[in-house]
Z-matrix of the N, CA and C atoms (Angstrom, degrees):
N
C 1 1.450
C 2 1.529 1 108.57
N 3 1.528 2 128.07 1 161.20
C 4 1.264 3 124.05 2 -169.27
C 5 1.343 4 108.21 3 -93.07
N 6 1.546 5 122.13 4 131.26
C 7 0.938 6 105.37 5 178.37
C 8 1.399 7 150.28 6 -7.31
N 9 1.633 8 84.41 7 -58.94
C 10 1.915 9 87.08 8 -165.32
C 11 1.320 10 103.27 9 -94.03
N 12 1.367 11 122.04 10 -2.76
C 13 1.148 12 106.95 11 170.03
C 14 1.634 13 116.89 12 -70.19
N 15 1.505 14 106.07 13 -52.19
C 16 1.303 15 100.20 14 150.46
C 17 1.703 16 154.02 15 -15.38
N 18 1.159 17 105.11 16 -33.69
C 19 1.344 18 149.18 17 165.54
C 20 1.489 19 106.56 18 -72.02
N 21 1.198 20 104.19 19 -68.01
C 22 1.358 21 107.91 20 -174.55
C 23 1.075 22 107.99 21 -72.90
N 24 1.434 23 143.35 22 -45.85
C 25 1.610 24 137.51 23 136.13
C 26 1.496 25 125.79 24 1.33
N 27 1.144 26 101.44 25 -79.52
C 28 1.563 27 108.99 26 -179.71
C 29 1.689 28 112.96 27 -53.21
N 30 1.866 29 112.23 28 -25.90
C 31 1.748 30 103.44 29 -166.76
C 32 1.938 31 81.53 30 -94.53
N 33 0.643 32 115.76 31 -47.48
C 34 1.731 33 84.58 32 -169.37
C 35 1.453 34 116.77 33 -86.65
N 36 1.354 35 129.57 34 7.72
C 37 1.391 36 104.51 35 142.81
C 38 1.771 37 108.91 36 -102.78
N 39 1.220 38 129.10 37 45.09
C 40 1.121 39 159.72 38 159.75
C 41 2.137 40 96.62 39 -96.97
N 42 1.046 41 103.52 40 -59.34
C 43 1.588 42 98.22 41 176.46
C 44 1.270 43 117.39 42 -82.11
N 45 1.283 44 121.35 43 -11.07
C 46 1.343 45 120.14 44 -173.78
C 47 1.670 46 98.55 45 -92.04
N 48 1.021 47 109.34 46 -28.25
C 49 1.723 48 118.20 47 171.58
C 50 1.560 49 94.60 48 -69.96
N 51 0.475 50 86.66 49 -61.78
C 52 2.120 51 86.44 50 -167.95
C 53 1.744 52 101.72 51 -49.96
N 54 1.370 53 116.03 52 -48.28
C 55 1.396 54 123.71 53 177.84
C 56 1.687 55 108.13 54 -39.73
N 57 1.337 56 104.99 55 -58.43
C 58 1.666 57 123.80 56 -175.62
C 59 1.507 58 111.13 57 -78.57
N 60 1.504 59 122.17 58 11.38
C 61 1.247 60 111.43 59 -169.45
C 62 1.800 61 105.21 60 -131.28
N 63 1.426 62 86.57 61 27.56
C 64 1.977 63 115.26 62 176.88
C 65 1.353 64 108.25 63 -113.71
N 66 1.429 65 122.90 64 147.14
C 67 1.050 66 133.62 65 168.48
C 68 1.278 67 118.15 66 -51.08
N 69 1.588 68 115.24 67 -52.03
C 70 1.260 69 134.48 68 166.38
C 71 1.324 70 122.89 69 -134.09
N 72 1.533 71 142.66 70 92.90
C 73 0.703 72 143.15 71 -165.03
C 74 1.699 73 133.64 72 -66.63
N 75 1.617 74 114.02 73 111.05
C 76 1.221 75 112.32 74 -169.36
C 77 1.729 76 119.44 75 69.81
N 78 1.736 77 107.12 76 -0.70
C 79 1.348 78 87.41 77 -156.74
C 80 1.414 79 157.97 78 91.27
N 81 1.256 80 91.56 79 -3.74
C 82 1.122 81 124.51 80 168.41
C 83 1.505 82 129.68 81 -46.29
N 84 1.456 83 125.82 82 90.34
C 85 1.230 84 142.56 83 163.10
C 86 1.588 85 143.82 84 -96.50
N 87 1.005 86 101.98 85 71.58
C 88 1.876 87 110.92 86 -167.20
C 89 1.568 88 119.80 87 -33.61
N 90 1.102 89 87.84 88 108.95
C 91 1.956 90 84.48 89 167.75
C 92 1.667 91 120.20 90 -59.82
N 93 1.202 92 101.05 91 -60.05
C 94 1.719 93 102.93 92 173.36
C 95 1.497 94 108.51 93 -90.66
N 96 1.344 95 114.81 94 169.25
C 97 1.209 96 132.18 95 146.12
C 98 1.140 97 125.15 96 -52.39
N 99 1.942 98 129.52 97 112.66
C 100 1.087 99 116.39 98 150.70
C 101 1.926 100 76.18 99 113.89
N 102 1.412 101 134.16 100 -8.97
C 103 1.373 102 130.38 101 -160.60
C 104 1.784 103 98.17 102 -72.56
N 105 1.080 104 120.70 103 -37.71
C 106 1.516 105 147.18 104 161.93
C 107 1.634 106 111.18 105 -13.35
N 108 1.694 107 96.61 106 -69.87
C 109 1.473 108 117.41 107 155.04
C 110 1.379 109 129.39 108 -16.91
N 111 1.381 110 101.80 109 -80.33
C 112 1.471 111 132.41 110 168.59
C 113 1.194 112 108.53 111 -37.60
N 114 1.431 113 114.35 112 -59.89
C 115 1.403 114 105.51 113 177.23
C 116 1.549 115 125.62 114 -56.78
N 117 1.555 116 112.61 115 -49.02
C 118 1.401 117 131.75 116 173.36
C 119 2.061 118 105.59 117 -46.97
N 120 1.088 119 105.43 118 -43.74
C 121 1.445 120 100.77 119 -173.02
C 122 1.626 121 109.63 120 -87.24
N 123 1.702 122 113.05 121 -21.95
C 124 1.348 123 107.17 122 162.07
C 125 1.369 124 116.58 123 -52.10
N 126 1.448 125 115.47 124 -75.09
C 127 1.644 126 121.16 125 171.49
C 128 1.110 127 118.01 126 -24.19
N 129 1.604 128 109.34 127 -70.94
C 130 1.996 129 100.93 128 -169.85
C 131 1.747 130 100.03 129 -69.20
N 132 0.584 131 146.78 130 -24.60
C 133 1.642 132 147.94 131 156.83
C 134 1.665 133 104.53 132 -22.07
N 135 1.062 134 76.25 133 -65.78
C 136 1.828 135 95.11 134 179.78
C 137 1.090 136 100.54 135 -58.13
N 138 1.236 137 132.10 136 -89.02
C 139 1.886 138 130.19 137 -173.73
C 140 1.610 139 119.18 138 -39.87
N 141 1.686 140 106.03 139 -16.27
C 142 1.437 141 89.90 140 -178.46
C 143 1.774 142 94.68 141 -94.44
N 144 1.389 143 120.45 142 -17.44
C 145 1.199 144 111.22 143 -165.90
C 146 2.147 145 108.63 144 -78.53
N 147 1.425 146 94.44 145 -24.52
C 148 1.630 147 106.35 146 175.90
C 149 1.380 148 102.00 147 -72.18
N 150 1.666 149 137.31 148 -49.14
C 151 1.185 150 126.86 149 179.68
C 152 1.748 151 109.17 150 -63.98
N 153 1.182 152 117.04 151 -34.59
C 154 1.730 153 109.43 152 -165.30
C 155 1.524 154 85.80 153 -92.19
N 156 1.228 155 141.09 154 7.52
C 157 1.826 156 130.73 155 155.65
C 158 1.532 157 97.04 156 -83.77
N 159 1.008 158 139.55 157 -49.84
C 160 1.326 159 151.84 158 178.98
C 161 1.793 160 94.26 159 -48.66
N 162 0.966 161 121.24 160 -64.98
C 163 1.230 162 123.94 161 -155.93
C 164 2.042 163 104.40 162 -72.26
N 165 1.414 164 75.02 163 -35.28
C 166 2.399 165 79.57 164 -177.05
C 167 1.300 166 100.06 165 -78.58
N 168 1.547 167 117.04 166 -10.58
C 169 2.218 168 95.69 167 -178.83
C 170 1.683 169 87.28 168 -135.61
N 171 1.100 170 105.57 169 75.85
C 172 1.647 171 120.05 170 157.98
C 173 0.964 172 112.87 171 -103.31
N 174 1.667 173 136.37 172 -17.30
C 175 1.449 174 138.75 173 150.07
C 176 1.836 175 84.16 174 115.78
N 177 1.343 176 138.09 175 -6.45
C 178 1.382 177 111.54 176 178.09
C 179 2.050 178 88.43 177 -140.69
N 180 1.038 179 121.82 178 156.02
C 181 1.560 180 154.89 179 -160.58
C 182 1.306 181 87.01 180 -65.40
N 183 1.741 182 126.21 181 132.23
C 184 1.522 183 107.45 182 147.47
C 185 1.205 184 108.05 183 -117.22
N 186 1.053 185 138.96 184 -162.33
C 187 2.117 186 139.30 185 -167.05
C 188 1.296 187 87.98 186 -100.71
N 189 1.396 188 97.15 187 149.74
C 190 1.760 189 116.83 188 166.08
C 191 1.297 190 106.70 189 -29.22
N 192 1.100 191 114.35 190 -89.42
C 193 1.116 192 133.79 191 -155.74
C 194 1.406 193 112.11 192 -45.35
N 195 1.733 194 112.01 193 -51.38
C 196 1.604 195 106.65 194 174.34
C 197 2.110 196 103.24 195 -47.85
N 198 1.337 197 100.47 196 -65.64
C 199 1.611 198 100.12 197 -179.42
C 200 1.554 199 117.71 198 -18.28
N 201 1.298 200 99.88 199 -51.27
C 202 1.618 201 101.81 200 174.98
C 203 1.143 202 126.59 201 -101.09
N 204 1.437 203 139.43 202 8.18
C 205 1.809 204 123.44 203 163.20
C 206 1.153 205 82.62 204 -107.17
N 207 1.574 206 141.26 205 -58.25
C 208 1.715 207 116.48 206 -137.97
C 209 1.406 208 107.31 207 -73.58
N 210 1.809 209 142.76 208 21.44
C 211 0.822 210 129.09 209 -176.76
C 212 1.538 211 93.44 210 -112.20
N 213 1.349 212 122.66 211 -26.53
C 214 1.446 213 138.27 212 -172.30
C 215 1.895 214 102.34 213 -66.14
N 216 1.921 215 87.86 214 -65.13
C 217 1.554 216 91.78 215 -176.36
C 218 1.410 217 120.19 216 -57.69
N 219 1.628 218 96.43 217 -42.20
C 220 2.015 219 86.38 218 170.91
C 221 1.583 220 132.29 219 -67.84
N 222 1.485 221 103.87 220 -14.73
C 223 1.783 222 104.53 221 165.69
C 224 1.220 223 106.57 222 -84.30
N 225 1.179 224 137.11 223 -50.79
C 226 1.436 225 141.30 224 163.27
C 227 1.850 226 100.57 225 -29.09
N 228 1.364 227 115.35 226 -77.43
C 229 1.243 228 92.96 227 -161.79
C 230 1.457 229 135.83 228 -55.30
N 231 1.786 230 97.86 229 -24.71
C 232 1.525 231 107.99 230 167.88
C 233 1.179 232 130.83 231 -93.79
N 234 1.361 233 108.11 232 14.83
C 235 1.805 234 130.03 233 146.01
C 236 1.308 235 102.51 234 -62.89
N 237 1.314 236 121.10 235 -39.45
C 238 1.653 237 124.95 236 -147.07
C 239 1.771 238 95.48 237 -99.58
N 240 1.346 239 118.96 238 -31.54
C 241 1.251 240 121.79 239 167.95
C 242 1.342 241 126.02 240 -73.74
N 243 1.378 242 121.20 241 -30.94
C 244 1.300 243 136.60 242 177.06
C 245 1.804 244 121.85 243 -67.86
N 246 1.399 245 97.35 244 -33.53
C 247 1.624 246 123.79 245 -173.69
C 248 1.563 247 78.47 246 -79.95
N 249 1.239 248 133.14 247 -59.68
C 250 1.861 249 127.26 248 -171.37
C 251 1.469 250 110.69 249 -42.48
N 252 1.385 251 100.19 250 -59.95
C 253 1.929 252 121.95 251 174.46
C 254 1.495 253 95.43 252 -31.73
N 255 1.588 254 106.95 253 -67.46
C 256 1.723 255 105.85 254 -153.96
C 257 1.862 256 103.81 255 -60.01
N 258 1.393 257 109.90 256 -28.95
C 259 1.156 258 90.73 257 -170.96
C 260 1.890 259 116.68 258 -82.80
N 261 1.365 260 107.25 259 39.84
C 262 1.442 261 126.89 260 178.21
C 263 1.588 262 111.60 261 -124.19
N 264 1.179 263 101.16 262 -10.17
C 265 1.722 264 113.70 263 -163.41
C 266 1.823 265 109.96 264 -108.37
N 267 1.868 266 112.97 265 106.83
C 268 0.726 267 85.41 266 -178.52
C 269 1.456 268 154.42 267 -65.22
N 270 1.489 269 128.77 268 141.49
C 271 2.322 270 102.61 269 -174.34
C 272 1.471 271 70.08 270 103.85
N 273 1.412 272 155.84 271 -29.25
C 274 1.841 273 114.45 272 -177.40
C 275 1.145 274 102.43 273 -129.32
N 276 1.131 275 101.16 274 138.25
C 277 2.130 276 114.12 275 162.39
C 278 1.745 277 94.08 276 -95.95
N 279 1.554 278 82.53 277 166.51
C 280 1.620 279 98.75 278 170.21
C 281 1.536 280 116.04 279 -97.94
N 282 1.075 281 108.25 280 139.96
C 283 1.769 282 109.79 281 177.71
C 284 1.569 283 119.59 282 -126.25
N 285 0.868 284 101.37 283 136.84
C 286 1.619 285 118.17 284 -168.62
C 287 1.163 286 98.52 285 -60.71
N 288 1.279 287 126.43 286 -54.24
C 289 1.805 288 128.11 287 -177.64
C 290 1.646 289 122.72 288 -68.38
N 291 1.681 290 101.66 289 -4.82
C 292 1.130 291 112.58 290 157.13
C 293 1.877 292 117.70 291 -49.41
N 294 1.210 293 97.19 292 -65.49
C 295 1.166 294 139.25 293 -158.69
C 296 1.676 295 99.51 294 -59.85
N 297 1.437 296 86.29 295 -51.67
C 298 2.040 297 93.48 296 174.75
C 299 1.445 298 107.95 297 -60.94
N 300 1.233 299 111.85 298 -35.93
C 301 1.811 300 110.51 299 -173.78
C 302 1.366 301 101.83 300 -76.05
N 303 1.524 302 125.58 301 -34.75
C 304 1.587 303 108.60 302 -178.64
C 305 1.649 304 105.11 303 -80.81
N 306 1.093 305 124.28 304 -3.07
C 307 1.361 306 110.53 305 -175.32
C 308 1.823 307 102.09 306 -88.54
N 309 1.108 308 91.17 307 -46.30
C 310 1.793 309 113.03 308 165.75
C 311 1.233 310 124.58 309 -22.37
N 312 1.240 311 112.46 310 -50.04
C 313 1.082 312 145.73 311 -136.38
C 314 1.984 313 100.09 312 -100.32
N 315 1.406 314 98.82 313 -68.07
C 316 1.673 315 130.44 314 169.84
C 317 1.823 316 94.60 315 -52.45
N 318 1.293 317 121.71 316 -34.72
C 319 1.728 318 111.82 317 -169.91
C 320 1.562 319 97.25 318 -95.44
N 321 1.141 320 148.49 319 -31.08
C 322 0.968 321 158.46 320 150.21
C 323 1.664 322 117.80 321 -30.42
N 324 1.419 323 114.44 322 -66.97
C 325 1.207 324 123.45 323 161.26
C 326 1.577 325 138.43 324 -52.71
N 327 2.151 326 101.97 325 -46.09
C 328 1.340 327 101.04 326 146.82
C 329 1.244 328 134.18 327 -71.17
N 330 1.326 329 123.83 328 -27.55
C 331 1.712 330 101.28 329 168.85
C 332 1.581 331 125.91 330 -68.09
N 333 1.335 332 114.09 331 -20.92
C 334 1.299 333 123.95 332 171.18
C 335 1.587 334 113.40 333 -59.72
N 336 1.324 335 110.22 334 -65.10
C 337 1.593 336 113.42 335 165.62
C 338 1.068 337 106.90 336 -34.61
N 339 1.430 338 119.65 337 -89.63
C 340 1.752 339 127.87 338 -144.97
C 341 1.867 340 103.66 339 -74.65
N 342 0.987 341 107.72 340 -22.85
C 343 1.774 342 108.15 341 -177.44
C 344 1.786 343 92.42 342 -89.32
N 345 1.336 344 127.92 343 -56.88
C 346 1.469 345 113.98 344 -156.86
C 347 1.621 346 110.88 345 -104.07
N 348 1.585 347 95.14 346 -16.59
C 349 2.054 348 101.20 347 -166.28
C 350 1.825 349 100.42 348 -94.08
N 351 1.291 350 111.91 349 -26.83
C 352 2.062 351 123.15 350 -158.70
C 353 1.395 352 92.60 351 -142.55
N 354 1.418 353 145.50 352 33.59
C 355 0.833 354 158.62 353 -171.69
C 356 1.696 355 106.54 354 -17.98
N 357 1.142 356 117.45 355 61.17
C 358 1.352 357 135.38 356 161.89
C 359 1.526 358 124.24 357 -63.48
N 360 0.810 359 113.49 358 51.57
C 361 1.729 360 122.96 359 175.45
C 362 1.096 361 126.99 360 -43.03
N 363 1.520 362 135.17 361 -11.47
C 364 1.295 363 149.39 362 173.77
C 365 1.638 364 99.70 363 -62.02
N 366 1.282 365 117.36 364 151.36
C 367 1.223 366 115.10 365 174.52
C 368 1.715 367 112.17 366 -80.61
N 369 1.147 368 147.93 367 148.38
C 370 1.559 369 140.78 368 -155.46
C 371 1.903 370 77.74 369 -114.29
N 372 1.893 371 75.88 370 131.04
C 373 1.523 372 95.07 371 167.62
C 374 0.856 373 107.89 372 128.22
C-alpha cells in the first residue's frame, strides 16, 4: 500500500475509534428509521475507498480481485472490531446490523471504483 495512504489509513480509523469511544457520538439523532445505517455505510465507504486508493498508487499492479475484497474485508473487519470496542463503552452495545451497513457500504464503494472509476470488467474473485 502507498505510504501515505497508509497514513491516512491509520488517522481515520483512528477517528472512527474515537467516534465509537463516545457515549453518543457527535450527537447524533436520526430523523428516519434505519438513518443510523446510512451513516455507518457512509463511513466504512470511506475507509474502504482510502484503503483501495492506497492500494491503486503503490507504484506496482495488484490483481483484480485483490483491488476489490481486501478493501471490503479490511473495513468489514474493523466494523467487526469496532462493534467489540462499543460493547466496552459505556451508553453502546454492539449490533450486528452495524456491521452489515459497514460492509455495505465498503461493496458499494468498490464496485463503483473498480467497475466505473479503473474500469475493471473482470468479474472479482
Amino acid at each position: 500500500m502507498n505510504p501515505r495512504y497508509t497514513v491516512l489509513t491509520v488517522f481515520y480509523c483512528a477517528g472512527l475509534f474515537w467516534l465509537s469511544s463516545t457515549a453518543s457520538p457527535i450527537h447524533f439523532q436520526p430523523a428516519l428509521p434505519g438513518e443510523d445505517k446510512l451513516l455507518h455505510a457512509g463511513l466504512y465507504g470511506g475507509l474502504a475507498f482510502v484503503v483501495s486508493m492506497g492500494l491503486r498508487r503503490r507504484g506496482r499492479p495488484v490483481g483484480s480481485a485483490v483491488q476489490f475484497w481486501a478493501p471490503i474485508i479490511f473495513a468489514g473487519l474493523y466494523g467487526v472490531s469496532d462493534e467489540w470496542h462499543q460493547s466496552f463503552v459505556p451508553g453502546r452495545t454492539p449490533d450486528f446490523w452495524d456491521v452489515c451497513a459497514d460492509t455495505a457500504g465498503a461493496v458499494i464503494v468498490q464496485l463503483v471504483l473498480c467497475r466505473y472509476v479503473w474500469h475493471l470488467h473482470r468479474a472479482p474473485g
